[in-house]
PDB file of N, CA, C and O in Angstrom:
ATOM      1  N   UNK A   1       3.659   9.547   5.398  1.00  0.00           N
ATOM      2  CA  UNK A   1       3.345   8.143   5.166  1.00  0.00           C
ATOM      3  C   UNK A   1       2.464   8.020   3.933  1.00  0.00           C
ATOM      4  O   UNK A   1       1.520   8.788   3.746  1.00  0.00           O
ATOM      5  N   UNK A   2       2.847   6.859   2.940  1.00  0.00           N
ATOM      6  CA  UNK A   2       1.500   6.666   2.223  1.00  0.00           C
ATOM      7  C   UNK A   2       0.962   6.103   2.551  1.00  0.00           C
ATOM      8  O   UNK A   2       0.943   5.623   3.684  1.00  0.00           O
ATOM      9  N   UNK A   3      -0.154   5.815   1.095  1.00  0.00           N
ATOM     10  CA  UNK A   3      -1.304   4.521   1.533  1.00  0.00           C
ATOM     11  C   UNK A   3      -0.499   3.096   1.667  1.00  0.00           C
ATOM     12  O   UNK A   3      -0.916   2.180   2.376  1.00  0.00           O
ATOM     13  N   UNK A   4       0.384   3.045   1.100  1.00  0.00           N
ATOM     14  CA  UNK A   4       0.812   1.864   1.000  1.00  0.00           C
ATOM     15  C   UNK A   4       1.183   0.961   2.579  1.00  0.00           C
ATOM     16  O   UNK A   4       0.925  -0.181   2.958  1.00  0.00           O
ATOM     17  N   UNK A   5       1.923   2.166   3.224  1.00  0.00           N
ATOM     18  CA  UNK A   5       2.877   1.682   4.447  1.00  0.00           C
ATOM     19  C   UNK A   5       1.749   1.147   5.052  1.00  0.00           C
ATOM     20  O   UNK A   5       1.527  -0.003   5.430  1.00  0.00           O
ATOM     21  N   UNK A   6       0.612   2.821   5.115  1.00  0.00           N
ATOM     22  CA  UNK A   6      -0.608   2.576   5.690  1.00  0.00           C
ATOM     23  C   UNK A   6      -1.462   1.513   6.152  1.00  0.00           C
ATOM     24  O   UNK A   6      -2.013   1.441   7.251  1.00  0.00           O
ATOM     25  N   UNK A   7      -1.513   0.698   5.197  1.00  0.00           N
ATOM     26  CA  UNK A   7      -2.135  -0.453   4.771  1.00  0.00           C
ATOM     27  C   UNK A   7      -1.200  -1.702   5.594  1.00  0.00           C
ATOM     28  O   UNK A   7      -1.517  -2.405   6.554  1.00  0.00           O
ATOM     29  N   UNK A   8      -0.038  -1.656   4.857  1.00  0.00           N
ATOM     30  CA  UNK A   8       0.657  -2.765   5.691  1.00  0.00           C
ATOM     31  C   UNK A   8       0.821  -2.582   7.030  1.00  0.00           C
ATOM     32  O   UNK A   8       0.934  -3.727   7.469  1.00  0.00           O
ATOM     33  N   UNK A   9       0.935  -1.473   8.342  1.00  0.00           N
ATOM     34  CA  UNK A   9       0.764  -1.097   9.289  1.00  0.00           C
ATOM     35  C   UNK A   9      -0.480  -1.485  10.059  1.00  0.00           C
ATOM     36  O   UNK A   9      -0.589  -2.023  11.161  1.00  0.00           O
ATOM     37  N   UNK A  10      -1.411  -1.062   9.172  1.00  0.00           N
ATOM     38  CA  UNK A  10      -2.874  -1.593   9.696  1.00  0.00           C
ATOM     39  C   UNK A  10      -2.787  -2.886   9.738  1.00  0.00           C
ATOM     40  O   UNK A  10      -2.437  -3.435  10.783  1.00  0.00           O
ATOM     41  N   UNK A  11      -3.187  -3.827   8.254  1.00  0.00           N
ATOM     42  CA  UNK A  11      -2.706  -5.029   8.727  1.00  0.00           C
ATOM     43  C   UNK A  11      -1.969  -6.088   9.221  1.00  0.00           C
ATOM     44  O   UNK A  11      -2.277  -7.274   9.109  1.00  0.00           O
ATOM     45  N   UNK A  12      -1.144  -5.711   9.683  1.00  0.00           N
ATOM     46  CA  UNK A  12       0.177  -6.589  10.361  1.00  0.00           C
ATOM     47  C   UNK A  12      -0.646  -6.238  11.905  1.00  0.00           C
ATOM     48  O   UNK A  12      -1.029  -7.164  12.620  1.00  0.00           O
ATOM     49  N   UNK A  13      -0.845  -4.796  12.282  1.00  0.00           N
ATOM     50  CA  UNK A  13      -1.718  -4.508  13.853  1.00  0.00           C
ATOM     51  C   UNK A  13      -3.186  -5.133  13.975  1.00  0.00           C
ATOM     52  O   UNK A  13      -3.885  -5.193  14.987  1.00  0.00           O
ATOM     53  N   UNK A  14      -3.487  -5.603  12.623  1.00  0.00           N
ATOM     54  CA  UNK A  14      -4.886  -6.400  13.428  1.00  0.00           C
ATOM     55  C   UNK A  14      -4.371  -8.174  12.890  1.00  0.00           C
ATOM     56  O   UNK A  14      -5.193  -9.002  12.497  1.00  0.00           O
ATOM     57  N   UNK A  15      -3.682  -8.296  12.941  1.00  0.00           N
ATOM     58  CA  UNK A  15      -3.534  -9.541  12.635  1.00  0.00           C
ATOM     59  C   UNK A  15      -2.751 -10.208  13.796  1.00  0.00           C
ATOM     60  O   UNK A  15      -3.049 -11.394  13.944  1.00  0.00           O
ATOM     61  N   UNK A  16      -1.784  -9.705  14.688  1.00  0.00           N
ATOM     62  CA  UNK A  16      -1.262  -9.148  16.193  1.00  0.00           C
ATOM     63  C   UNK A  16      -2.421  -9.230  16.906  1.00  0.00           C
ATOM     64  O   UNK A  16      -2.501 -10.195  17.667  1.00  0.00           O
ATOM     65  N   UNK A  17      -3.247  -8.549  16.867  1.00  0.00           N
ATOM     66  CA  UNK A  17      -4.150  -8.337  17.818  1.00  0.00           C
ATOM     67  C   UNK A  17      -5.232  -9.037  17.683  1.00  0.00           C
ATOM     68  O   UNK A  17      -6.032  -9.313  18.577  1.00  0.00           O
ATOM     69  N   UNK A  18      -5.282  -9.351  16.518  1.00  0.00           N
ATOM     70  CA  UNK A  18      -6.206 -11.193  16.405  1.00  0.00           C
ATOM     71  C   UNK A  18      -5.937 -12.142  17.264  1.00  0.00           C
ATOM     72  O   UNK A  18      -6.683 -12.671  18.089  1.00  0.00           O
ATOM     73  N   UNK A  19      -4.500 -12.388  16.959  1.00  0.00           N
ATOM     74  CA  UNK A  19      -3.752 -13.459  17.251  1.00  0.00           C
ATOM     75  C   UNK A  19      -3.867 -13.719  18.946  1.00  0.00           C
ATOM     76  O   UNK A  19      -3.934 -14.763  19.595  1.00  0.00           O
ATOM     77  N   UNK A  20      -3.860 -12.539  19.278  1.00  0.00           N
ATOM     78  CA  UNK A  20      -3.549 -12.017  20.568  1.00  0.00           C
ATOM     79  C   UNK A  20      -4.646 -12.295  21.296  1.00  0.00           C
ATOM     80  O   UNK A  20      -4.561 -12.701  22.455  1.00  0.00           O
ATOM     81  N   UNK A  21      -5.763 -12.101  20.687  1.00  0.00           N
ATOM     82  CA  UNK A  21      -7.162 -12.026  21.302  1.00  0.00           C
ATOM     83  C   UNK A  21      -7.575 -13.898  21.267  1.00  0.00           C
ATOM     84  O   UNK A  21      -7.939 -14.541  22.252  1.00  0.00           O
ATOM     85  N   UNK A  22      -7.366 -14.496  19.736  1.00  0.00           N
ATOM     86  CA  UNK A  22      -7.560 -15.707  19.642  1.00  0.00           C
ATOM     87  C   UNK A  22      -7.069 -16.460  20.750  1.00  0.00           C
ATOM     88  O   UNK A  22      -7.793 -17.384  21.122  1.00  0.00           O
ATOM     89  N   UNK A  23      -5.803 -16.234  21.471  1.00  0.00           N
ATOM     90  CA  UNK A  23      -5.080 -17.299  22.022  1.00  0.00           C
ATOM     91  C   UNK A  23      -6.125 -16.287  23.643  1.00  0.00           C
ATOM     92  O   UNK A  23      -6.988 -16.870  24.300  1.00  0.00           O
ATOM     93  N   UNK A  24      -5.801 -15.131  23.846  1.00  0.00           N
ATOM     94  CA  UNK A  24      -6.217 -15.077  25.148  1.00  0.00           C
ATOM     95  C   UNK A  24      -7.359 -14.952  25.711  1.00  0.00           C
ATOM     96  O   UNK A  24      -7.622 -14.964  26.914  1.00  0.00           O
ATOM     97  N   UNK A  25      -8.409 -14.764  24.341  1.00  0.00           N
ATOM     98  CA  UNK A  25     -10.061 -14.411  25.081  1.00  0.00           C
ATOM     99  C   UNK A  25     -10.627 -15.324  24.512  1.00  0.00           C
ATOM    100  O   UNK A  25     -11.073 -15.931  25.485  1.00  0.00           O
ATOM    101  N   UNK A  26     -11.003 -15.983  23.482  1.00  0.00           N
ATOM    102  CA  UNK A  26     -11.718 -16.340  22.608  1.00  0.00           C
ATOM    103  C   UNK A  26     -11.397 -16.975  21.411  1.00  0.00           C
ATOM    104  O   UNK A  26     -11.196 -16.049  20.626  1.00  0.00           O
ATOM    105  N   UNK A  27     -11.210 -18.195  20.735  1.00  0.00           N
ATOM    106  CA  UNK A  27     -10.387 -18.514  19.810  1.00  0.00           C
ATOM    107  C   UNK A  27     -11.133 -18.235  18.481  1.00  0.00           C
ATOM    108  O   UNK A  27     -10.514 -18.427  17.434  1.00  0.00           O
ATOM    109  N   UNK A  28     -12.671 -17.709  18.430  1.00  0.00           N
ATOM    110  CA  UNK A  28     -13.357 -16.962  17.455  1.00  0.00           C
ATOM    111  C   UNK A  28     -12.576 -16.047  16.853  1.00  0.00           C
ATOM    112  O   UNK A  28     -12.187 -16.254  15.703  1.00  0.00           O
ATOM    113  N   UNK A  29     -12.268 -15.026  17.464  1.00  0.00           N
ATOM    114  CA  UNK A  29     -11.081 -14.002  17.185  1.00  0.00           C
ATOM    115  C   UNK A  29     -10.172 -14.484  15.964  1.00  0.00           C
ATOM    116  O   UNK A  29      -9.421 -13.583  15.589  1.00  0.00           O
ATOM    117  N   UNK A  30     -10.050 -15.649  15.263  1.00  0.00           N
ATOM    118  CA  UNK A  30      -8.869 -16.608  14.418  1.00  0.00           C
ATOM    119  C   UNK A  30      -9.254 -15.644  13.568  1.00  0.00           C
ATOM    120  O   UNK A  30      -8.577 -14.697  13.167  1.00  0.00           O
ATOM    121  N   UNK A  31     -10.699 -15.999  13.229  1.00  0.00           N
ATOM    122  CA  UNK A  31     -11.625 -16.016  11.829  1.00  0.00           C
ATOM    123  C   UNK A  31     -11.003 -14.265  11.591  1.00  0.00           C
ATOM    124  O   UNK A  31     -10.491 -14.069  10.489  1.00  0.00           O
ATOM    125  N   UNK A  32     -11.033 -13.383  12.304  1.00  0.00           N
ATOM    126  CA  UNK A  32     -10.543 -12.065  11.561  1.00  0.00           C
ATOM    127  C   UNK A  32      -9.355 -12.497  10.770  1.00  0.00           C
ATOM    128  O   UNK A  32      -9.131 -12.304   9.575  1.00  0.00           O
ATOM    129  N   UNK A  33      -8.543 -13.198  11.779  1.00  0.00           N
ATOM    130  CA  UNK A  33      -7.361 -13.249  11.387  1.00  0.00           C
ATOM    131  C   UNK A  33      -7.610 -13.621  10.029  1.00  0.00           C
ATOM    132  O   UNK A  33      -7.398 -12.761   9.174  1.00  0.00           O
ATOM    133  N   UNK A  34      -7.959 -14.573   9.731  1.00  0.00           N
ATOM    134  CA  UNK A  34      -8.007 -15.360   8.328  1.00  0.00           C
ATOM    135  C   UNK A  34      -9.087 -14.377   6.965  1.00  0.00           C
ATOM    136  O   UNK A  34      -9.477 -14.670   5.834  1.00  0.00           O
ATOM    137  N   UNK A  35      -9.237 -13.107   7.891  1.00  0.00           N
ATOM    138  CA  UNK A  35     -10.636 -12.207   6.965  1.00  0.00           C
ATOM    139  C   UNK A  35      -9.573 -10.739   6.449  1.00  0.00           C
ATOM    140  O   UNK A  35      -9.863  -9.843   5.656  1.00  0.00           O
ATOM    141  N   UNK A  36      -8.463 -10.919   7.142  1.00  0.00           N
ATOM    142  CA  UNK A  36      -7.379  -9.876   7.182  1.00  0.00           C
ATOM    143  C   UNK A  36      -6.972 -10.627   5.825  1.00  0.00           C
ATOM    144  O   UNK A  36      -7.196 -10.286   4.664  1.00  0.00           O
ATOM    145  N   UNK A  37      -6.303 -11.757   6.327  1.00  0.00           N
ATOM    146  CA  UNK A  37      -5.520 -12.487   5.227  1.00  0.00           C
ATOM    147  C   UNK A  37      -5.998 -12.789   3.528  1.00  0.00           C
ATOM    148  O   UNK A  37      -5.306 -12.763   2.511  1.00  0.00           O
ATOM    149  N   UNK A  38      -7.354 -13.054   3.701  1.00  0.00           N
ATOM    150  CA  UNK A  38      -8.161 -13.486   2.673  1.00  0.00           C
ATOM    151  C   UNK A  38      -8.308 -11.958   2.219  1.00  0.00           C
ATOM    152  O   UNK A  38      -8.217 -12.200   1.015  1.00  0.00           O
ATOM    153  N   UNK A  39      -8.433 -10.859   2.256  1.00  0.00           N
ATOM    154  CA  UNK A  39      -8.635  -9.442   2.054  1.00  0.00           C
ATOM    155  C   UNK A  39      -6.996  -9.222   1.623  1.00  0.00           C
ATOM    156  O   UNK A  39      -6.820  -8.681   0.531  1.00  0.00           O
ATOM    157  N   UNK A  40      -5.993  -9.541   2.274  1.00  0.00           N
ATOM    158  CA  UNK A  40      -4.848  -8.898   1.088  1.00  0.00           C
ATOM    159  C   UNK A  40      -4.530  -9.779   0.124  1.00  0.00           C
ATOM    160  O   UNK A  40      -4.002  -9.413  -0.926  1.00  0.00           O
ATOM    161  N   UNK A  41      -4.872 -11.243   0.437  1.00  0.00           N
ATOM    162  CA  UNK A  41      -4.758 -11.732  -0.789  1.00  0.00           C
ATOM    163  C   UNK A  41      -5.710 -11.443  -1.877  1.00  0.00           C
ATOM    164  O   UNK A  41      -5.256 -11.358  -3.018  1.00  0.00           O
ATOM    165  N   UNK A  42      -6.734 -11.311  -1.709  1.00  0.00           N
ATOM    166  CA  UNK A  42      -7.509 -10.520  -3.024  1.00  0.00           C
ATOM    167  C   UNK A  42      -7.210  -9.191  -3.468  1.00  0.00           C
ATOM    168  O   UNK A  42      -7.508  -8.881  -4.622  1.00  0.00           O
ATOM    169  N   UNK A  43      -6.700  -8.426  -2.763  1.00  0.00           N
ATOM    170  CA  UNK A  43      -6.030  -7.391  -2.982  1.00  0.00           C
ATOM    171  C   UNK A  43      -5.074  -7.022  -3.791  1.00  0.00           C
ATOM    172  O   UNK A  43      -4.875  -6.021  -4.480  1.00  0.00           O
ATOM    173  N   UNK A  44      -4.320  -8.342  -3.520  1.00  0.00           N
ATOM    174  CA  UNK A  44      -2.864  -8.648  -4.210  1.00  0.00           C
ATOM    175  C   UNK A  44      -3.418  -9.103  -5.916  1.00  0.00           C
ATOM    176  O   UNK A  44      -3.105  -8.620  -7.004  1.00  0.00           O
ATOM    177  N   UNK A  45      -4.223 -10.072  -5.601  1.00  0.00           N
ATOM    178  CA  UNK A  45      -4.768  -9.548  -7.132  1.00  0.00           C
ATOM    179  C   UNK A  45      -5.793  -9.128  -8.178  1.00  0.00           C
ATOM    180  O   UNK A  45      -5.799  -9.399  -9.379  1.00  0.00           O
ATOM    181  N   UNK A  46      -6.690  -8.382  -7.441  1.00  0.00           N
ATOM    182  CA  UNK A  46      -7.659  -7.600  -8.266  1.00  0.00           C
ATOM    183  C   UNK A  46      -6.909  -5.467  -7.622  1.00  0.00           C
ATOM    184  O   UNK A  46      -7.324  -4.499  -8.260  1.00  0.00           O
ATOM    185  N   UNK A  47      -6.334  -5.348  -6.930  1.00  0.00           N
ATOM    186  CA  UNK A  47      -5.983  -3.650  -7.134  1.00  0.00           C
ATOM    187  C   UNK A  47      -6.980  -3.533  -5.561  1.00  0.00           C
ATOM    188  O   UNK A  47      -6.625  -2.884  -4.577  1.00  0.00           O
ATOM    189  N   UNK A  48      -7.998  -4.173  -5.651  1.00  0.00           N
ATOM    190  CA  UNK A  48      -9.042  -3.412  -4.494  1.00  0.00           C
ATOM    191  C   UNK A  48      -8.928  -3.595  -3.221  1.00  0.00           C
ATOM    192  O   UNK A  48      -9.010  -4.684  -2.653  1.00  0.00           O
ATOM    193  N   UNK A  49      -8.732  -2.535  -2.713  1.00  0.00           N
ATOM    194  CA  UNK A  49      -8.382  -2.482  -1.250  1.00  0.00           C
ATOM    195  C   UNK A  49      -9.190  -1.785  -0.495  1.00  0.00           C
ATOM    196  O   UNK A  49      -8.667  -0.677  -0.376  1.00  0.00           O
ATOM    197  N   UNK A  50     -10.533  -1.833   0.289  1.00  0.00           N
ATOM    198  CA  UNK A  50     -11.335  -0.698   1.286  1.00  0.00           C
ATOM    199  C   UNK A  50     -10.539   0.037   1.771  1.00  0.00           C
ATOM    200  O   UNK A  50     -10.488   1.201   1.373  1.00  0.00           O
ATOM    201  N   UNK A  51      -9.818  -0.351   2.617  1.00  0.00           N
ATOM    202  CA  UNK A  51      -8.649   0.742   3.760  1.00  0.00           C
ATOM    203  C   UNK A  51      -7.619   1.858   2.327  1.00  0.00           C
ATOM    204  O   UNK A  51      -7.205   3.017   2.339  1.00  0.00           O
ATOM    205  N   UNK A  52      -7.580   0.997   1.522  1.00  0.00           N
ATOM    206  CA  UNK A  52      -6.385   1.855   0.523  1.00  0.00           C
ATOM    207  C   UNK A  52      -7.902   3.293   0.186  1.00  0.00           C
ATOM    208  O   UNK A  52      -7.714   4.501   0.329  1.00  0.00           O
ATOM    209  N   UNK A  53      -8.767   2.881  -0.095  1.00  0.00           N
ATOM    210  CA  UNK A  53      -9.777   4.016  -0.690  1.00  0.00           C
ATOM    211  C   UNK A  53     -10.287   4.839   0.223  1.00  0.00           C
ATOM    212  O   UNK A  53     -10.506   6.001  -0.117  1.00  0.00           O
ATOM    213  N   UNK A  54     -10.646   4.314   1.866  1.00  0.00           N
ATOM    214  CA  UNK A  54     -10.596   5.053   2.954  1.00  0.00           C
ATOM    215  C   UNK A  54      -9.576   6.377   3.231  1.00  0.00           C
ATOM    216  O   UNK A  54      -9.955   7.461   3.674  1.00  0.00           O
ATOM    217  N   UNK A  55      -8.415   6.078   2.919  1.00  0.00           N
ATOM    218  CA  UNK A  55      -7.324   6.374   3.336  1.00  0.00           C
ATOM    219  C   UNK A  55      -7.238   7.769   2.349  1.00  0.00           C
ATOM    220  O   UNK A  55      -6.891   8.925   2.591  1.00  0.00           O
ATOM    221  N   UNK A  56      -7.617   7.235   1.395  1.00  0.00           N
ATOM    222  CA  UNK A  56      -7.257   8.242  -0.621  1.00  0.00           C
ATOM    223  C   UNK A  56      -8.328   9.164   0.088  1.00  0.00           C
ATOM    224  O   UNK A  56      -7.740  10.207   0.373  1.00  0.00           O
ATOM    225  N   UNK A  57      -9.752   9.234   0.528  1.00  0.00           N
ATOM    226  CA  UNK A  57     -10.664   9.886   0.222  1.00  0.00           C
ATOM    227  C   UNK A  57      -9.798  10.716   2.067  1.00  0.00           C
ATOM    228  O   UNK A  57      -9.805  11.941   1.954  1.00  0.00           O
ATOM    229  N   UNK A  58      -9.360  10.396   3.057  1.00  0.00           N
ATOM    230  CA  UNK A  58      -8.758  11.003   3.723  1.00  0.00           C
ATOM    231  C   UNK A  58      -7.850  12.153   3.611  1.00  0.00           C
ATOM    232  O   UNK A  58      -7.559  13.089   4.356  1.00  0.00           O
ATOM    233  N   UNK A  59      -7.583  11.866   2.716  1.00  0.00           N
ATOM    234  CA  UNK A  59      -5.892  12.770   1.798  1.00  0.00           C
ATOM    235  C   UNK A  59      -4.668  12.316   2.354  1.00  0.00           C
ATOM    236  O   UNK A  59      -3.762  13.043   2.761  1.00  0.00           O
ATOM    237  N   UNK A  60      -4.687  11.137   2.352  1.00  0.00           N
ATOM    238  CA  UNK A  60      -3.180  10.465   2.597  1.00  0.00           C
ATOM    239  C   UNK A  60      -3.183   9.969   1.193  1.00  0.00           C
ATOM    240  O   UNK A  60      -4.016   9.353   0.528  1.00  0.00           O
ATOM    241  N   UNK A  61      -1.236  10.725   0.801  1.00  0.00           N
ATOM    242  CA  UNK A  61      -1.083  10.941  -0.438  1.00  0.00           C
ATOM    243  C   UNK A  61      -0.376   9.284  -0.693  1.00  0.00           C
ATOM    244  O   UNK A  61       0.247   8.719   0.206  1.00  0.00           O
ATOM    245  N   UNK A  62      -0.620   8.626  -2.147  1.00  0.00           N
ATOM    246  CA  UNK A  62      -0.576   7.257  -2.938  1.00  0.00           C
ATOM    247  C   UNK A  62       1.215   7.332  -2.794  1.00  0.00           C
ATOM    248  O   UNK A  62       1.765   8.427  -2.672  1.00  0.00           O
ATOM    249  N   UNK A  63       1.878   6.252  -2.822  1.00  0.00           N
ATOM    250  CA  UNK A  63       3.190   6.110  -3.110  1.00  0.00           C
ATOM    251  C   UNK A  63       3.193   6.497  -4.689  1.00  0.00           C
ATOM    252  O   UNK A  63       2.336   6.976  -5.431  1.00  0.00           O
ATOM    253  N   UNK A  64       4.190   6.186  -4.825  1.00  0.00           N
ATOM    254  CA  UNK A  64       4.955   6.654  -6.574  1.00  0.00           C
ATOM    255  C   UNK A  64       4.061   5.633  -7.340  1.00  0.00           C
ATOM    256  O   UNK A  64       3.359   5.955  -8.299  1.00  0.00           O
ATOM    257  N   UNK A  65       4.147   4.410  -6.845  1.00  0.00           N
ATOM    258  CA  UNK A  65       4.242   2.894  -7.790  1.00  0.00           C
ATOM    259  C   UNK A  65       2.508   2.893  -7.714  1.00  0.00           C
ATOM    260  O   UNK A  65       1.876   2.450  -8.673  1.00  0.00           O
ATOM    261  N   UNK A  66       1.755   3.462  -6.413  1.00  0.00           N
ATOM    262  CA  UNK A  66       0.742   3.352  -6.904  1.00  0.00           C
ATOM    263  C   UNK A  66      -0.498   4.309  -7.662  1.00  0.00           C
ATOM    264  O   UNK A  66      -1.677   4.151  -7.979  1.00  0.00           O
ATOM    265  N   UNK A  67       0.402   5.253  -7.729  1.00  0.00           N
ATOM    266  CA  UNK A  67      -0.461   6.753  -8.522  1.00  0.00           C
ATOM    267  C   UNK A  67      -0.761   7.045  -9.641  1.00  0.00           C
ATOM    268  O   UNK A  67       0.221   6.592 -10.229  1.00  0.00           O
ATOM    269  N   UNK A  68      -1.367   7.456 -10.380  1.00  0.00           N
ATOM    270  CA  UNK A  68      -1.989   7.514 -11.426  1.00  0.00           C
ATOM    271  C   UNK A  68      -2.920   6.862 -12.496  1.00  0.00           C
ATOM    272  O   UNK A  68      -3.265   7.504 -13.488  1.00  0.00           O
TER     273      UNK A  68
END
């Protein structure tokens, strides 16, 4: 796996499990949702990702498109 899948895996599973939590425990729970969202959209355009650099310093190896 790369970082890439990585990343989209992670967030699609806490955004599920936001959702999940919002509607069945607590509707506080949204606000991740919307802290997930607001985090890949900045992502999408400044490069910076926490989980992508977590992941690098792990040794889970970069896709093609994002290496070098």
């Amino acid at each position: 796996m790369t970082t890439e899948r990585l990343i989209r895996i992670f967030a699609g599973a806490f955004v599920l499990a936001s959702l999940a939590l919002g509607i069945w425990v607590n509707q506080n729970f949204f606000w991740f949702t919307a802290f997930v969202g607001a985090n890949l959209l900045q992502s999408g355009f400044t490069g910076f990702c926490p989980l992508g650099m977590i992941l690098k310093k792990l040794g889970v190896k970069e896709s093609c498109a994002t290496a070098g």
